[in-house]
C-alpha beads as a LAMMPS data file, in Angstrom:
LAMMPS data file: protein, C-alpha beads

259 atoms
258 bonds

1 atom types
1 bond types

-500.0 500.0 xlo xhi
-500.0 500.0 ylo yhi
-500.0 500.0 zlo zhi

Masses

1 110.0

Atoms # bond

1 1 1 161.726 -396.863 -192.932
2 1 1 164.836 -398.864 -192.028
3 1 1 168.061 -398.461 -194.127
4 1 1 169.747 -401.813 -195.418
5 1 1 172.809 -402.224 -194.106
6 1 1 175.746 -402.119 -196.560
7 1 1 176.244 -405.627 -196.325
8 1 1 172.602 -406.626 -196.262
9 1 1 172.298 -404.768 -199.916
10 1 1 175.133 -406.274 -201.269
11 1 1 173.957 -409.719 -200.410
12 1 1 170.307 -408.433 -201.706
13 1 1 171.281 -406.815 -205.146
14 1 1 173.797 -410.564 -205.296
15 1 1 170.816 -412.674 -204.729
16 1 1 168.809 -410.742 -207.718
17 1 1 171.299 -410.775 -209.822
18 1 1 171.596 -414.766 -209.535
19 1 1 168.231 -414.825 -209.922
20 1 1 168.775 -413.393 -213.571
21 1 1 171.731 -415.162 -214.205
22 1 1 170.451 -418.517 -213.749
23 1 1 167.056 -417.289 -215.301
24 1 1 168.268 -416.425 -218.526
25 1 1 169.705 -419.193 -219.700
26 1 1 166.789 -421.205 -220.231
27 1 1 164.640 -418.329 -221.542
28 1 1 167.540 -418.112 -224.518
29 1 1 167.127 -421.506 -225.596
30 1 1 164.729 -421.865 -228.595
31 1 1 162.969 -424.515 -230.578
32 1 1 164.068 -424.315 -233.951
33 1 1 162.487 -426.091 -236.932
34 1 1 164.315 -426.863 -240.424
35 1 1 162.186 -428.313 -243.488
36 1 1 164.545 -430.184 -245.484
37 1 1 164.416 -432.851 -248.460
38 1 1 164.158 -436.202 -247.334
39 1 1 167.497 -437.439 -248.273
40 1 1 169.141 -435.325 -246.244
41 1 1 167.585 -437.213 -242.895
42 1 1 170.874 -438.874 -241.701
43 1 1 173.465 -436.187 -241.448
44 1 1 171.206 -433.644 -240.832
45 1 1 170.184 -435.610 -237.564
46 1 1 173.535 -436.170 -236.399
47 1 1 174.373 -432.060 -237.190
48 1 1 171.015 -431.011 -235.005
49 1 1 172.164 -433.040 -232.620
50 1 1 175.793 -431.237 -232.398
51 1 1 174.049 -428.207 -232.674
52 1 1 171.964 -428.752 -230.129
53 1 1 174.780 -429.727 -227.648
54 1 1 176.736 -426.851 -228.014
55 1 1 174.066 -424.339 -227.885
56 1 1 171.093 -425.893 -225.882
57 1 1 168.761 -424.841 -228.671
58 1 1 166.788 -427.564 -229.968
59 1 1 166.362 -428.574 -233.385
60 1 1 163.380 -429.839 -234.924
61 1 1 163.701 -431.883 -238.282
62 1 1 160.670 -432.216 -241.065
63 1 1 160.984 -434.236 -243.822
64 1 1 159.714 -434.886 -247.310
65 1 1 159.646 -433.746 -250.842
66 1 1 161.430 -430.174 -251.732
67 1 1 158.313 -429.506 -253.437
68 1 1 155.813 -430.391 -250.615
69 1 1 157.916 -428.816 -248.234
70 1 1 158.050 -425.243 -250.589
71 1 1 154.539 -425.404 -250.959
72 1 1 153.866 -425.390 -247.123
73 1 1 156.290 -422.323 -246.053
74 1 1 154.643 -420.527 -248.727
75 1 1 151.280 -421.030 -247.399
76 1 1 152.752 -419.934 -243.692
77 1 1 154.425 -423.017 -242.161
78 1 1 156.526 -422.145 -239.703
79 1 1 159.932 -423.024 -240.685
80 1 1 163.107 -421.480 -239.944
81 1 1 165.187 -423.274 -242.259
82 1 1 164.622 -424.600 -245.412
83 1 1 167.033 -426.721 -247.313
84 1 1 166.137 -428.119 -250.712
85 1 1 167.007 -430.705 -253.157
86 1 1 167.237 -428.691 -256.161
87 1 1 167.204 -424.864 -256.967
88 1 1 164.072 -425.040 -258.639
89 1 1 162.210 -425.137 -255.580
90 1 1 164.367 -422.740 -253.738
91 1 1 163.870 -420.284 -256.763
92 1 1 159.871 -420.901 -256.286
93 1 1 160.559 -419.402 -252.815
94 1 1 162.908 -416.936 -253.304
95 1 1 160.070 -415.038 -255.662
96 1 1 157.808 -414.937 -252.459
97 1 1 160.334 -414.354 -249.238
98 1 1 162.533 -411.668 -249.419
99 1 1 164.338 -413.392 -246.385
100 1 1 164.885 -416.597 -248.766
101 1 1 166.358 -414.374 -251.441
102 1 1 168.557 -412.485 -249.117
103 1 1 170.109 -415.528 -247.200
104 1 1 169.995 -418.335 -250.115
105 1 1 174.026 -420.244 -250.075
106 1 1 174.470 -423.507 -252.521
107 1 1 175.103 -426.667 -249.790
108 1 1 176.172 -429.420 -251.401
109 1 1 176.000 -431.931 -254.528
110 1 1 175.593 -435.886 -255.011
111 1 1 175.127 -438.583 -257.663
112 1 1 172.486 -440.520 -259.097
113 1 1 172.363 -444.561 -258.971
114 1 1 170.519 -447.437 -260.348
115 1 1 169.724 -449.364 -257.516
116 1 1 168.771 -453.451 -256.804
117 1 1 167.856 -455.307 -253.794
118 1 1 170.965 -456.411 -252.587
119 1 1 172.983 -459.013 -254.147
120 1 1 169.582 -459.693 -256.849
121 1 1 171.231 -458.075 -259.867
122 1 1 175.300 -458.028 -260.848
123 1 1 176.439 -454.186 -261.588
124 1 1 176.271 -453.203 -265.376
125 1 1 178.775 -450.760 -267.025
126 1 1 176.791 -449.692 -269.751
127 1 1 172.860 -449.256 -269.285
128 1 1 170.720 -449.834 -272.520
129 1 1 167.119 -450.713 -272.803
130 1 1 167.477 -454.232 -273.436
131 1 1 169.352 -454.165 -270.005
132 1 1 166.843 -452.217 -268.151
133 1 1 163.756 -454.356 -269.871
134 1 1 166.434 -457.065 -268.374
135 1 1 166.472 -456.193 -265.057
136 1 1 162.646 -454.541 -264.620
137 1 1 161.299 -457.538 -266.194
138 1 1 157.439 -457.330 -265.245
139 1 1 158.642 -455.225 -262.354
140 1 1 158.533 -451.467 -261.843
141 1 1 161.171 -448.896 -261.549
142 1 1 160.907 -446.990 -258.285
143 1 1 161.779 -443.008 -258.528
144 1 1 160.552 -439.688 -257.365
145 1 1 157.619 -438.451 -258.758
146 1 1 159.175 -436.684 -261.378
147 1 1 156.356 -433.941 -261.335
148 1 1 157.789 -432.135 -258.279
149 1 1 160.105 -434.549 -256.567
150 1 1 163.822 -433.067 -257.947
151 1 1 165.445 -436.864 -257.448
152 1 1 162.632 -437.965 -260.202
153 1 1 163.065 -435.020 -262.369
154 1 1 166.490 -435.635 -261.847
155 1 1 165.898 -439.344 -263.047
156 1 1 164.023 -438.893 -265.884
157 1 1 166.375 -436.339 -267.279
158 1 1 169.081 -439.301 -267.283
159 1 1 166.522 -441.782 -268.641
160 1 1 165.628 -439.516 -271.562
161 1 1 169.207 -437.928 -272.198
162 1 1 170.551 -442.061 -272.645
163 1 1 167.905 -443.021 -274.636
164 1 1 166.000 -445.411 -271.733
165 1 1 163.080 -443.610 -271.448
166 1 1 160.595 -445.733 -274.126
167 1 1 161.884 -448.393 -271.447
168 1 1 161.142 -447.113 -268.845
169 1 1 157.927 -444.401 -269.148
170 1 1 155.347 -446.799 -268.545
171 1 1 157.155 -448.900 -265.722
172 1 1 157.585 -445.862 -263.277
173 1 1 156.684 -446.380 -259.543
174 1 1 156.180 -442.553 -258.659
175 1 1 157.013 -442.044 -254.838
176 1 1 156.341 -439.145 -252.814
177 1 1 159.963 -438.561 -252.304
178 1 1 163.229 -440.496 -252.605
179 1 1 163.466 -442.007 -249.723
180 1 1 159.998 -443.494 -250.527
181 1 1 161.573 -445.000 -253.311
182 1 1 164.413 -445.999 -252.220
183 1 1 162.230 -448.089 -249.155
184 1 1 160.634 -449.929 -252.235
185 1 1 163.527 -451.490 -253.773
186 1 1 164.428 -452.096 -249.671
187 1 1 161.453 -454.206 -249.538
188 1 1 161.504 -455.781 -252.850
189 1 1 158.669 -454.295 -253.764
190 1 1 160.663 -452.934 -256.854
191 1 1 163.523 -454.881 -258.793
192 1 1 164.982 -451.361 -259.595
193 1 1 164.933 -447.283 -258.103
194 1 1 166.922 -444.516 -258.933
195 1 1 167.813 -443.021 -255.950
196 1 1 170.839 -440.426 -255.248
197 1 1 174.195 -442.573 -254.257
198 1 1 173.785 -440.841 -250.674
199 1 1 170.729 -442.934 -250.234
200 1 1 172.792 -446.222 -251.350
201 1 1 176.052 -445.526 -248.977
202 1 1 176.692 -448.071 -246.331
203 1 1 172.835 -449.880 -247.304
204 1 1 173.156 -452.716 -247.075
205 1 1 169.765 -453.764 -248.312
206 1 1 170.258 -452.563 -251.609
207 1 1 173.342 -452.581 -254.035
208 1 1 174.481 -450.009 -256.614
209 1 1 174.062 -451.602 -259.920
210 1 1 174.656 -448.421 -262.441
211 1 1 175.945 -444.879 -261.742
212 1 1 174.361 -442.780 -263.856
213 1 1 177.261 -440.281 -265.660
214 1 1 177.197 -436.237 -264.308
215 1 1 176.267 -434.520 -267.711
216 1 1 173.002 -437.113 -268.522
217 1 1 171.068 -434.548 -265.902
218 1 1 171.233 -431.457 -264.464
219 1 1 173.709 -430.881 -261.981
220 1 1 172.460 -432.106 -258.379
221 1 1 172.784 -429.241 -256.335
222 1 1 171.274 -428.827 -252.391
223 1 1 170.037 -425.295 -251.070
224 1 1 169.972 -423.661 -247.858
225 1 1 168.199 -420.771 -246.992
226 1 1 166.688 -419.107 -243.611
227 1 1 162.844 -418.567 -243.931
228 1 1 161.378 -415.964 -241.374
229 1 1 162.885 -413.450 -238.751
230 1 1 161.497 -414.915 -235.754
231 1 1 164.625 -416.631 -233.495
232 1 1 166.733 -414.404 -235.345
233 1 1 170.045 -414.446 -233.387
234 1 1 169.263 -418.889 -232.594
235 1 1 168.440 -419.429 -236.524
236 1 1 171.509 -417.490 -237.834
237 1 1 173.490 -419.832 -235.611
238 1 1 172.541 -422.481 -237.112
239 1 1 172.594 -421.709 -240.578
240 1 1 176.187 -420.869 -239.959
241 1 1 176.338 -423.981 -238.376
242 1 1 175.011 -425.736 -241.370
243 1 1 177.378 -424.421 -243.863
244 1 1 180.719 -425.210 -241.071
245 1 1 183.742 -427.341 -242.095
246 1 1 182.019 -429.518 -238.923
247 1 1 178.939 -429.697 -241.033
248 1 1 180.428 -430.475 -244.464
249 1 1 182.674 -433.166 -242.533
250 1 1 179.584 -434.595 -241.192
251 1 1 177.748 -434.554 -245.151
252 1 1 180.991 -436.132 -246.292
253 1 1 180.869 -438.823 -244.200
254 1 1 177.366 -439.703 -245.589
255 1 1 178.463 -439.670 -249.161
256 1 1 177.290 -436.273 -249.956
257 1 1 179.690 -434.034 -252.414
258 1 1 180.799 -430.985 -250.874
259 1 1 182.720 -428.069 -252.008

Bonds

1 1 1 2
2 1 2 3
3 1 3 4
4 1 4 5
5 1 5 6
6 1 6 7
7 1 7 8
8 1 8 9
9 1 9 10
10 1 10 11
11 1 11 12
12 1 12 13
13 1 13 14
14 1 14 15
15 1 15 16
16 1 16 17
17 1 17 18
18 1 18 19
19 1 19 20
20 1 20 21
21 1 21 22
22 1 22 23
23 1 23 24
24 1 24 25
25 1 25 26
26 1 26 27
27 1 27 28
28 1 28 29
29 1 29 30
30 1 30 31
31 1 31 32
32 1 32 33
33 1 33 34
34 1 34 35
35 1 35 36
36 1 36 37
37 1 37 38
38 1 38 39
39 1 39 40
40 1 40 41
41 1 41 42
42 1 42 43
43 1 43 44
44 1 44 45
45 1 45 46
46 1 46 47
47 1 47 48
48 1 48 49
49 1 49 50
50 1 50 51
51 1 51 52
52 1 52 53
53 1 53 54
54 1 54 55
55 1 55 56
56 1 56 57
57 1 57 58
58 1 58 59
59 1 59 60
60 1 60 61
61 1 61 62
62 1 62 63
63 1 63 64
64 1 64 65
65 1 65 66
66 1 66 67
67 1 67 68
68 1 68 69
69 1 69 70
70 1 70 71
71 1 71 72
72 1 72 73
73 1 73 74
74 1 74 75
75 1 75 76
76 1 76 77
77 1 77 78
78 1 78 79
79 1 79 80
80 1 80 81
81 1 81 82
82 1 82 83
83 1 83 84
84 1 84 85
85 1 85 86
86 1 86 87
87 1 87 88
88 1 88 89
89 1 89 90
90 1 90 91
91 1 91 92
92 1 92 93
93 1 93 94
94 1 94 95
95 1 95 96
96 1 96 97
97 1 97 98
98 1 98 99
99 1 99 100
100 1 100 101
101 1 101 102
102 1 102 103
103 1 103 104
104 1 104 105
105 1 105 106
106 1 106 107
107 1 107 108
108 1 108 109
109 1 109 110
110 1 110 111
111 1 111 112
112 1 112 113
113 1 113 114
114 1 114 115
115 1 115 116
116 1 116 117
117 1 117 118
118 1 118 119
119 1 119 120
120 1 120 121
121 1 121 122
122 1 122 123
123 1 123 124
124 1 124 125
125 1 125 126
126 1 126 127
127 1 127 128
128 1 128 129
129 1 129 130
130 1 130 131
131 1 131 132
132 1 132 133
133 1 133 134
134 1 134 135
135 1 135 136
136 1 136 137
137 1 137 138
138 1 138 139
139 1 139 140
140 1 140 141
141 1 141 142
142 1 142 143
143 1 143 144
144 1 144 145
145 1 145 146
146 1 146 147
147 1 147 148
148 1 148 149
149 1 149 150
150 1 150 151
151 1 151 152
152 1 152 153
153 1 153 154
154 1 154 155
155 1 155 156
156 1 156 157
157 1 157 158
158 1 158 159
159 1 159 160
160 1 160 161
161 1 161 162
162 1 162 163
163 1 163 164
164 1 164 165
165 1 165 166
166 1 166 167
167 1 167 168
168 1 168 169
169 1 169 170
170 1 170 171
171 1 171 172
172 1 172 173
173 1 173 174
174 1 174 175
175 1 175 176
176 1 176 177
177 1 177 178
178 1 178 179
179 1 179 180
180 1 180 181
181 1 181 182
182 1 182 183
183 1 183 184
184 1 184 185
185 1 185 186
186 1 186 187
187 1 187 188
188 1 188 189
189 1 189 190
190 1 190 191
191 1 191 192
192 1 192 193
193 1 193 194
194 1 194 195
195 1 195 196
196 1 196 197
197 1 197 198
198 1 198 199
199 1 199 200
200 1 200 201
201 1 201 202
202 1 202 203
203 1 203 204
204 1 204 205
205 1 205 206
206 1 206 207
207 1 207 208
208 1 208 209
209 1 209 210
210 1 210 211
211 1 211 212
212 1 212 213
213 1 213 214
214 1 214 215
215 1 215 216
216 1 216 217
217 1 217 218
218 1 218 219
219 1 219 220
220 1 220 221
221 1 221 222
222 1 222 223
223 1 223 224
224 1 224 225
225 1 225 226
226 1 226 227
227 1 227 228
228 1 228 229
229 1 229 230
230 1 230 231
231 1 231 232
232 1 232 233
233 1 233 234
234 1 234 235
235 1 235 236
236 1 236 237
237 1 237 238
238 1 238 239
239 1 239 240
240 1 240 241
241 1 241 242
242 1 242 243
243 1 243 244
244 1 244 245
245 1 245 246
246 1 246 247
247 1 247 248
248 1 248 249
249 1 249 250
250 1 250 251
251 1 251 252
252 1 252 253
253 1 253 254
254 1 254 255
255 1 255 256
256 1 256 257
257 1 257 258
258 1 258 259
């Protein structure tokens, strides 16, 4: 058997090691997927995207209703993130993933608004039932479904804490989630919707007609949590990522409260 020259190895052990080198990098990058409540689809886009420049992982987004979304990484969806509306639902999970309970951090906070079409209906400072009868009409008033969306439960807490609620109980337009309802009074399908004031910033189909005050409901809070082990070092990245002054900035910007 022939030795290598000295120089021929060194060029050969060179060679395998670029061969690792430029292997690797694409091996590391992973496909990550966050479940998160549906109004958090606008900054959370533009933060995946960040994410996803300065890492190469790539960051899948699923939307809907904090409760929908619980009930499916219970039953084994593969999530790697979850971030939820309320704490109830994040509670709901933390009883059945350890990894939920371990890693759970508070995100953020927002508002609740009465919202119109735009333009249709002049703001109100005061809301009574005479002026929501006023301003529903024959219409209905678009919200969560206040069974397991948290922006309805949220809503109804505020309708029944001001004394609106024999106005408004049989009027309700339940939506799967906010954004749902929200797209109603969009459309004009609805001449009302409590949404959260995130929902309202920079719309301009719809206006802001009432803010509802901070202690008529619970307060609003967001939750983040990581869900499973799998893309350990990749999903710890971007939970950090997530809870970043670059993050907040970016929640901010869309209206969200932050701490």
């Amino acid at each position: 058997m022939t030795a290598l020259h000295p120089k021929n190895w060194l060029i050969s052990a060179l060679v395998a090691v670029g061969v690792l080198t430029f292997s690797q990098p694409s091996a590391q990058a992973k496909d990550l997927l966050v479940f998160a409540a549906a109004s958090l689809a606008l900054p959370l886009q533009e933060i995946a995207d960040s994410f996803t420049t300065k890492t190469r992982h790539r960051v899948r987004i699923s939307l809907a209703g904090s409760a929908t979304l619980a009930h499916q990484i219970a039953k084994g969806a593969p999530a790697d993130i979850y971030l939820s509306a309320n704490q109830i639902w994040m509670d709901y999970l933390t009883k059945k993933l350890p990894l939920v309970a371990s890693s759970r951090q508070h995100l953020l906070s927002n508002r609740l608004v009465l919202v119109a079409p735009a333009k249709a209906i002049q703001p109100v400072g005061s809301l009574t039932r005479l002026t929501l009868s006023k301003i529903l009409q024959k219409g209905r008033l678009a919200i969560g479904d206040p069974d397991h969306v948290p922006a309805g439960i949220y809503a109804v807490q505020a309708l029944k804490r001001l004394d609106l609620w024999p106005a408004a109980k049989d009027k309700l337009a339940r939506m799967n989630n906010v954004r749902a309802a929200l797209a109603m009074v969009e459309r004009g399908a609805t001449p009302a919707g409590i949404v959260y004031q995130t929902d309202a910033f920079k719309n301009s189909k719809v206006s802001v007609i009432y803010r509802f005050p901070a202690a008529s409901h619970e307060k609003i809070s967001y939750w983040a949590a990581r869900v499973r082990h799998k893309n350990g070092a990749a999903t710890q990245a971007l939970f950090e990522f997530l809870l970043s002054p670059a993050a907040k900035a970016v929640f901010k910007r869309h209206g969200f409260l932050v701490n």
